[in-house]
PDB file of N, CA, C and O in Angstrom:
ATOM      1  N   UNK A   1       1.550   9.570  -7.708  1.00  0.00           N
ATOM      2  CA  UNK A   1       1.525   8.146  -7.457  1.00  0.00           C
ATOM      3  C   UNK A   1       2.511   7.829  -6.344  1.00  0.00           C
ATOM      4  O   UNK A   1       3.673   8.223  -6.444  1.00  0.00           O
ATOM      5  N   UNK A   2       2.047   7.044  -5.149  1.00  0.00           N
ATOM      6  CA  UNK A   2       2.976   6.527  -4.322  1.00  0.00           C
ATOM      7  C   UNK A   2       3.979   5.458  -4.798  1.00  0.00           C
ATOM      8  O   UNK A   2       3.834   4.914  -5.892  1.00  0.00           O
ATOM      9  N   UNK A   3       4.863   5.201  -4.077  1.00  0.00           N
ATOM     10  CA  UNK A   3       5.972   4.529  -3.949  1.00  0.00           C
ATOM     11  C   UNK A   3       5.530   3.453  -3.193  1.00  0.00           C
ATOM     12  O   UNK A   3       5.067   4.109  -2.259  1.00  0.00           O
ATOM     13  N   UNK A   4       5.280   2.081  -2.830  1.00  0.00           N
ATOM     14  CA  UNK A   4       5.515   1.512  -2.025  1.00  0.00           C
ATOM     15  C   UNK A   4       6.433   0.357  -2.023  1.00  0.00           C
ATOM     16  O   UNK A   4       7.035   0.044  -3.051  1.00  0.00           O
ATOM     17  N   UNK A   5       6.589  -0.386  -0.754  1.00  0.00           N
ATOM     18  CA  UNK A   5       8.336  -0.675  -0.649  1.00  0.00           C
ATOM     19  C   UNK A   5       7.581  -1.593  -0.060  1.00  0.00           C
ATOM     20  O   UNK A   5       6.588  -1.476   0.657  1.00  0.00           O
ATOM     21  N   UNK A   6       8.342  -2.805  -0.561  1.00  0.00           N
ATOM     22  CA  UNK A   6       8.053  -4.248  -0.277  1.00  0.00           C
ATOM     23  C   UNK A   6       9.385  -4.721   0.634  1.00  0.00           C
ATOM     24  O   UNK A   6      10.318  -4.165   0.055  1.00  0.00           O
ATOM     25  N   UNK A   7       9.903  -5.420   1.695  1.00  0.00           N
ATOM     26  CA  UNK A   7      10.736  -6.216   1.950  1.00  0.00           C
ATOM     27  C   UNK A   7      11.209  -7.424   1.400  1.00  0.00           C
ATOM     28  O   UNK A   7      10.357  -8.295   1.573  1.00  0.00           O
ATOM     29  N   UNK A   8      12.238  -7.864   0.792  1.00  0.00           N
ATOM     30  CA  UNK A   8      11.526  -9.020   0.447  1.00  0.00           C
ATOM     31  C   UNK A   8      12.482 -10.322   1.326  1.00  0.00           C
ATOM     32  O   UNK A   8      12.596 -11.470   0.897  1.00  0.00           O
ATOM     33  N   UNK A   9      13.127  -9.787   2.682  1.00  0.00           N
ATOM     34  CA  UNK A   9      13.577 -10.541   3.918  1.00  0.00           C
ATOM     35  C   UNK A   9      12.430 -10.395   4.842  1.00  0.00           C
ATOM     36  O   UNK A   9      12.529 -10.924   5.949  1.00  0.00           O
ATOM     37  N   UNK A  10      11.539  -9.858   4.587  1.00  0.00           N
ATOM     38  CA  UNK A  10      10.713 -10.075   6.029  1.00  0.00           C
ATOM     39  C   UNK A  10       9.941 -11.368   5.875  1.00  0.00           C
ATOM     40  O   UNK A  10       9.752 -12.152   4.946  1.00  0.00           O
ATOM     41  N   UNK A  11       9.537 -11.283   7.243  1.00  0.00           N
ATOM     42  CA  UNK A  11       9.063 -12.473   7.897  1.00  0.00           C
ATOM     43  C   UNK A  11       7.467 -12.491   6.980  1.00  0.00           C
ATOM     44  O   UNK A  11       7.009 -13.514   6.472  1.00  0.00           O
ATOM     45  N   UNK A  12       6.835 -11.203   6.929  1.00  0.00           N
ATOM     46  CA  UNK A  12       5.505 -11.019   6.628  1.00  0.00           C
ATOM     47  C   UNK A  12       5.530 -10.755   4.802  1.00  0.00           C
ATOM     48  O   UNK A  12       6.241 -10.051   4.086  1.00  0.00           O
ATOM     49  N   UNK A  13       4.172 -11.874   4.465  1.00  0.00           N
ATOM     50  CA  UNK A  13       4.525 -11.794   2.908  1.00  0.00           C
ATOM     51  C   UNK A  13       3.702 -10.667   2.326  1.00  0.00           C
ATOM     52  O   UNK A  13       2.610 -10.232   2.692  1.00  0.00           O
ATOM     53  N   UNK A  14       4.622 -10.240   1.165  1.00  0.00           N
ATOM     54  CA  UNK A  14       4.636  -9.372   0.095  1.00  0.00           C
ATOM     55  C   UNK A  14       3.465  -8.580  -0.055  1.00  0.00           C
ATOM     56  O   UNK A  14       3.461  -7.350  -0.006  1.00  0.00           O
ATOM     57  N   UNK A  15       2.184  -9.515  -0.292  1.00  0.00           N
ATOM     58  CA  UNK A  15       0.763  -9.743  -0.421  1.00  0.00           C
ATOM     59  C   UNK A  15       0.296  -8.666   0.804  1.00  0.00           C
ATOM     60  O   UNK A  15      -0.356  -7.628   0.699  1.00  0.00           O
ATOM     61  N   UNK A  16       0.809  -9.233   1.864  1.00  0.00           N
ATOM     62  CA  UNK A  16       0.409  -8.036   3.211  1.00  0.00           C
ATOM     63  C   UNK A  16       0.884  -6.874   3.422  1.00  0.00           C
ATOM     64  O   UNK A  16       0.112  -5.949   3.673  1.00  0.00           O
ATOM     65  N   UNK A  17       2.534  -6.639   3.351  1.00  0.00           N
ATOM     66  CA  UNK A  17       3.330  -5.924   2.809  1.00  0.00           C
ATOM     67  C   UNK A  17       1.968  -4.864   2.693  1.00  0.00           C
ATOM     68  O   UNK A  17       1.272  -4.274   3.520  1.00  0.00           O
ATOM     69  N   UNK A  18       2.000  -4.985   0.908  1.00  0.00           N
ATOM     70  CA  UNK A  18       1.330  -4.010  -0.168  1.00  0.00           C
ATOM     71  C   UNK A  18      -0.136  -3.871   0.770  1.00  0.00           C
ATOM     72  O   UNK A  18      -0.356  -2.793   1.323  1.00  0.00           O
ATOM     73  N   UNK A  19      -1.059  -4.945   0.909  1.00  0.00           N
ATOM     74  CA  UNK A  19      -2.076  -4.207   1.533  1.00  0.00           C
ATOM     75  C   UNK A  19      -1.987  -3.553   2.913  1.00  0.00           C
ATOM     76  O   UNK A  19      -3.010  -2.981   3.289  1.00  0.00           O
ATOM     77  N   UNK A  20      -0.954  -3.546   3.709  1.00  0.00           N
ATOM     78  CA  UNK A  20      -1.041  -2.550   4.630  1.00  0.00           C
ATOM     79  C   UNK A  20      -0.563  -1.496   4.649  1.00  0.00           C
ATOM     80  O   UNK A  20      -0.645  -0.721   5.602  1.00  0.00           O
ATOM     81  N   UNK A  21       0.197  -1.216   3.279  1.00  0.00           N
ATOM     82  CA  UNK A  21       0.889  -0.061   3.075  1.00  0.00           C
ATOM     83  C   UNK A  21      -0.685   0.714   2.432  1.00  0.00           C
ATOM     84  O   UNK A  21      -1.300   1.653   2.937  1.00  0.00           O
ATOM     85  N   UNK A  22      -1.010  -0.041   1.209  1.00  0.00           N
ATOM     86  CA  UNK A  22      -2.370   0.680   0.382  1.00  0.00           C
ATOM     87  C   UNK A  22      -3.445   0.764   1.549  1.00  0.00           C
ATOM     88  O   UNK A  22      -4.200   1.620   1.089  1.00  0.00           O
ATOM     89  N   UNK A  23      -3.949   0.415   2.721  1.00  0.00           N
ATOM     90  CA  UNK A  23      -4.756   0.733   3.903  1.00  0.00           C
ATOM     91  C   UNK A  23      -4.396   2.223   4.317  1.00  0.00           C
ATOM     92  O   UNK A  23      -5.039   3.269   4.232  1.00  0.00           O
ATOM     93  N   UNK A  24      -2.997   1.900   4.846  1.00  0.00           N
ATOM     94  CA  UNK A  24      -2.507   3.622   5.011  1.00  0.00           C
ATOM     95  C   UNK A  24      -2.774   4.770   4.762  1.00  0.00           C
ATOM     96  O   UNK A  24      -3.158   5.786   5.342  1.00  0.00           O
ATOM     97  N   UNK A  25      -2.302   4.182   3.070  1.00  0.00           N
ATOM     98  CA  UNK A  25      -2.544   5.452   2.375  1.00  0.00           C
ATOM     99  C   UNK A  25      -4.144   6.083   2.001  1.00  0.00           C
ATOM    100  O   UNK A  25      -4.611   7.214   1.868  1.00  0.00           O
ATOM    101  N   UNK A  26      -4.557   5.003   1.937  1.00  0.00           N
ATOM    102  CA  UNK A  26      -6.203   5.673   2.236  1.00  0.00           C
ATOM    103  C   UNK A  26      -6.657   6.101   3.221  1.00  0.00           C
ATOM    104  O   UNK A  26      -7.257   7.175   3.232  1.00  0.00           O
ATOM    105  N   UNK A  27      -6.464   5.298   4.378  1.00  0.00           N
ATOM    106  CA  UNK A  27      -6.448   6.248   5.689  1.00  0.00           C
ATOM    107  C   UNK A  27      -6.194   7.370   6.188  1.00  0.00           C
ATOM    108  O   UNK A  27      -6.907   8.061   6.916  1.00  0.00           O
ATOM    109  N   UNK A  28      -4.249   7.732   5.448  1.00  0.00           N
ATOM    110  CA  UNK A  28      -4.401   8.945   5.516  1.00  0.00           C
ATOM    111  C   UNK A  28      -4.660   9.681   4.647  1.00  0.00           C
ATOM    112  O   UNK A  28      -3.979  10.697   4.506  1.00  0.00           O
ATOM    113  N   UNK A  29      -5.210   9.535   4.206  1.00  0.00           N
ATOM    114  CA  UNK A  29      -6.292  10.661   2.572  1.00  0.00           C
ATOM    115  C   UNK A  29      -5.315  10.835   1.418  1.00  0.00           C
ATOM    116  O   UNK A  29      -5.486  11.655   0.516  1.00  0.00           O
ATOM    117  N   UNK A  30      -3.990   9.778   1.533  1.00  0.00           N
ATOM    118  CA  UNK A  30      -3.021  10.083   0.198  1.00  0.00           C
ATOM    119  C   UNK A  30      -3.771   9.615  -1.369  1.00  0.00           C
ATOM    120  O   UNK A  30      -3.255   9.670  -2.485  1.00  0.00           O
ATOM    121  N   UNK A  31      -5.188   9.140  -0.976  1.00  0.00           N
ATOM    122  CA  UNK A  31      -5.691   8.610  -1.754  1.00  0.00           C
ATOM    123  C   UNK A  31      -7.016   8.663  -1.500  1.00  0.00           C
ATOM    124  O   UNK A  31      -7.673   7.866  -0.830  1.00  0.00           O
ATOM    125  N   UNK A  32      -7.486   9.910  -2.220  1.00  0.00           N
ATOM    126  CA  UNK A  32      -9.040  10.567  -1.758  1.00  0.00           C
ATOM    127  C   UNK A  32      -9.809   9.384  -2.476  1.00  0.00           C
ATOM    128  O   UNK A  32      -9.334   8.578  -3.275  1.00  0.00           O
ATOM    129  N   UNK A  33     -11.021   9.461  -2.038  1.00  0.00           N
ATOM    130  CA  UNK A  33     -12.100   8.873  -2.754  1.00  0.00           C
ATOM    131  C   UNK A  33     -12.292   9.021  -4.205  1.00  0.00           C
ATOM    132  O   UNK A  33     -12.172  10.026  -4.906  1.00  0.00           O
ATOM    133  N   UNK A  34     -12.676   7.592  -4.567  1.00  0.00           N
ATOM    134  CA  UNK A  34     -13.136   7.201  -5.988  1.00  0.00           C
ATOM    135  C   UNK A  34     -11.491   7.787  -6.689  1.00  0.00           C
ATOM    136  O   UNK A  34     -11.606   8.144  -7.862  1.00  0.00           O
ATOM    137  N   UNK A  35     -10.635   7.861  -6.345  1.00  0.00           N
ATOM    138  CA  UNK A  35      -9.141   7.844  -6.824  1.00  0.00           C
ATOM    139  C   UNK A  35      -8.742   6.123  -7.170  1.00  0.00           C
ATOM    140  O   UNK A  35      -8.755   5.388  -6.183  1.00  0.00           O
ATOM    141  N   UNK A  36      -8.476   5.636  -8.206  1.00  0.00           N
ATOM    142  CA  UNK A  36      -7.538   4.190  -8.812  1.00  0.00           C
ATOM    143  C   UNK A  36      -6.650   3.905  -8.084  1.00  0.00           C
ATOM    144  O   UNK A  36      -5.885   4.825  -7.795  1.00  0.00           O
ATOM    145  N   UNK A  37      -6.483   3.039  -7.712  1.00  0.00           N
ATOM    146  CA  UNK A  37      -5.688   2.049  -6.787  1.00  0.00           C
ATOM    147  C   UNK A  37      -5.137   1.509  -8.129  1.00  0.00           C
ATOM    148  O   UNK A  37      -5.655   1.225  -9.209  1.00  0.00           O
ATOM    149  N   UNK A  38      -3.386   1.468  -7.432  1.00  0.00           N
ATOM    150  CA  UNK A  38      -2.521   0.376  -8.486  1.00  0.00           C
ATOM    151  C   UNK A  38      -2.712  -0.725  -8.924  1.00  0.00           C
ATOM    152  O   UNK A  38      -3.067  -1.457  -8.000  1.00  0.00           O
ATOM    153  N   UNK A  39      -2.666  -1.245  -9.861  1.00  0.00           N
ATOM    154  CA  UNK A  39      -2.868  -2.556 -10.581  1.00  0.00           C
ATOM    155  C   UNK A  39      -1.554  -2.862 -10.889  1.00  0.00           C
ATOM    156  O   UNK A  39      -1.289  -3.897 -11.501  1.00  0.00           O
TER     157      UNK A  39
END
């Protein structure tokens, strides 16, 4: 399971944060297909 790391001084909110980190990680295959995404 990844780690992901929220800012919580940045300019960009939380919400985006997390989905551009979880984009990533599917992108780069840290998260093969039909694999559960965090809830």
């Amino acid at each position: 399971m990844l780690n992901f790391q929220i800012q919580s001084d940045s300019e960009v909110p939380a919400s985006k944060q997390l989905f551009a980190q979880i984009q990533f990680a599917i992108a780069s295959g840290q998260y093969p297909p039909a694999h559960r995404l965090p809830s």
